[in-house]
N, C-alpha and C positions, 0 to 999 in steps of 0.2 A: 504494500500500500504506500503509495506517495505522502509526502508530506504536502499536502494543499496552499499552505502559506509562502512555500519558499517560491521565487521565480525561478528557480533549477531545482528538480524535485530528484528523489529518487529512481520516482517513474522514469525521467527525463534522462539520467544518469544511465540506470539500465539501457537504454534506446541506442544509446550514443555510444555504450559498451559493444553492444550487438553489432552495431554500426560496425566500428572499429576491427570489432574479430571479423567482420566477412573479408578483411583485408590480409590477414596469414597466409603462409602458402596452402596451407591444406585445413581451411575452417573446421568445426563442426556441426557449427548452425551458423545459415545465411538468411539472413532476414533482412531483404530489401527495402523494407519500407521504415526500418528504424531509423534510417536519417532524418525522415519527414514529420514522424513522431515525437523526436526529441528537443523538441523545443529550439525558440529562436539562436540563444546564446551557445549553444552546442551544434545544431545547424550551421551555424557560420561558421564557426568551428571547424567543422569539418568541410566545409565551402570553401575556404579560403587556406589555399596550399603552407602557408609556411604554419599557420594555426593548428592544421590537421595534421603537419608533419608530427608537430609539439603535442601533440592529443595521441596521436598514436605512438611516441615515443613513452607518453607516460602510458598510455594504457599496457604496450607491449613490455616496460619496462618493470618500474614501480606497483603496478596495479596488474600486472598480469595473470596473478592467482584470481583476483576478481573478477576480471576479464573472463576468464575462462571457466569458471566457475559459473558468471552468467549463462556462457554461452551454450556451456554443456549441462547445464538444470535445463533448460528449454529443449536441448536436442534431446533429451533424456526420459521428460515428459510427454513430448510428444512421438515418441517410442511407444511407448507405454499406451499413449491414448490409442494409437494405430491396432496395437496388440489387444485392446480392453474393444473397440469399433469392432475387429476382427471376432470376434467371441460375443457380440449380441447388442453392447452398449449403444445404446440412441443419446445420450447426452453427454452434454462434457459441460463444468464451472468450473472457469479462471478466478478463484478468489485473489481479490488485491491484484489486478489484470496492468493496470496502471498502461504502458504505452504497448503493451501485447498486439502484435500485429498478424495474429493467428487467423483471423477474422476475412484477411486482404492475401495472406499467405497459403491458408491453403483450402481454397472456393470447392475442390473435388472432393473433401472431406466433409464440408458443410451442406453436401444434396445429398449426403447419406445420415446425417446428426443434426441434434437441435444444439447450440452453442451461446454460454450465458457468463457473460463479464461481469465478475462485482466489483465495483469501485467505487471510493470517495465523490461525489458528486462533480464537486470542483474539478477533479481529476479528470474522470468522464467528459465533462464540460470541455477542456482543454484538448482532450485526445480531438474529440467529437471535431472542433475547431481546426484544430490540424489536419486531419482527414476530407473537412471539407474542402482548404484550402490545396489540398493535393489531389483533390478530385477523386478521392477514394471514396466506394460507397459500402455502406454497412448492407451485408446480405441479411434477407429476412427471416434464415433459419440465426441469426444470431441475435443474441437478445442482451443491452445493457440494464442494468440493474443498479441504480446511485443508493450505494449505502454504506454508513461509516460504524466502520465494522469493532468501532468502540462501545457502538451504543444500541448495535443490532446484529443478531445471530446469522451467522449464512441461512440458517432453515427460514428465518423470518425474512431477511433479505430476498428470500427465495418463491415465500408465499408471494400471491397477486400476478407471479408472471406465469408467462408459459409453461417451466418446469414442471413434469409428474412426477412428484416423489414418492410413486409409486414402481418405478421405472428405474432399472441401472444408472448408473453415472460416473463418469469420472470426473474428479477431482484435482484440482492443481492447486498448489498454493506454496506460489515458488517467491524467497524472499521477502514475505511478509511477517511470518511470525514474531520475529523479534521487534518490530514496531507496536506491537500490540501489547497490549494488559494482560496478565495472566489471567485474569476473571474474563477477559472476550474469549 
């Protein structure tokens, strides 16, 4: 889950991580759309050569456990969801989705699944904003869900939408826990 107050979030951070690792010789997840995601100040960032030289110096440098670490909880997960689609599952929740570009990334996957992003409002708000600004459009099997997940349960997050939870699902929730209260 992003931090909603800052103007470079974590969401944004991640985005700009992904960015960065599709640039190694041999990725392990490429997510195209996380330049567009990530916000203005790390977009230029990465826009502007001598800038993204210095962003992907620190990222391959200093922050490369991080780096990769993002890069490979996403390839890792979405493993896993292929394996869980493969064996019956009809749904997937992104909890704390924050700039998750799953939605734009993989379209073959979402005419076979319903797909349900929970995030901070604000966050949502922001993704939402940038995606429109990139001409991306949200497919109808996927579904945003604004909820701050200090003050409400993913099940409760979950009532009012589409979701049947009576129905299999998988489950994501990469990177957020430790933002959170022990009591959520």
């Amino acid at each position: 889950m992003s931090l909603p107050s800052r103007s470079v979030s974590t969401a944004d951070l991640a985005a700009a991580f992904r960015a960065v690792h599709a640039s190694v010789e041999k990725p392990v997840f490429v997510d195209p759309y996380a330049r567009v995601l990530c916000g203005w100040p790390l977009r230029l960032a990465l826009a502007c050569p001598p800038l993204e030289h210095k962003l992907k110096k620190l990222a391959h440098e200093a922050l490369a456990p991080i780096t990769m670490s993002i890069a490979l909880r996403a390839s890792y997960a979405e493993a896993a969801l292929e394996r869980a689609v493969a064996s019956g599952v009809g749904q997937y929740v992104i909890i704390g989705a924050g700039m998750d570009s799953f939605a734009f990334r993989r379209s073959e996957m979402l005419e076979r699944i319903a797909s349900f992003e929970i995030d901070h409002p604000v966050t949502q708000r922001k993704k939402l904003l940038r995606a429109r600004k990139a001409r991306l459009t949200i497919p109808q099997s996927h579904h945003l869900i604004g909820a701050d997940l200090t003050r409400k349960s993913v099940t409760e997050a979950l009532a009012g939408s589409p979701f049947v939870m009576s129905r299999p699902a998988f489950l994501s929730l990469l990177g957020v826990a430790h933002y959170l209260p022990r009591e959520a």
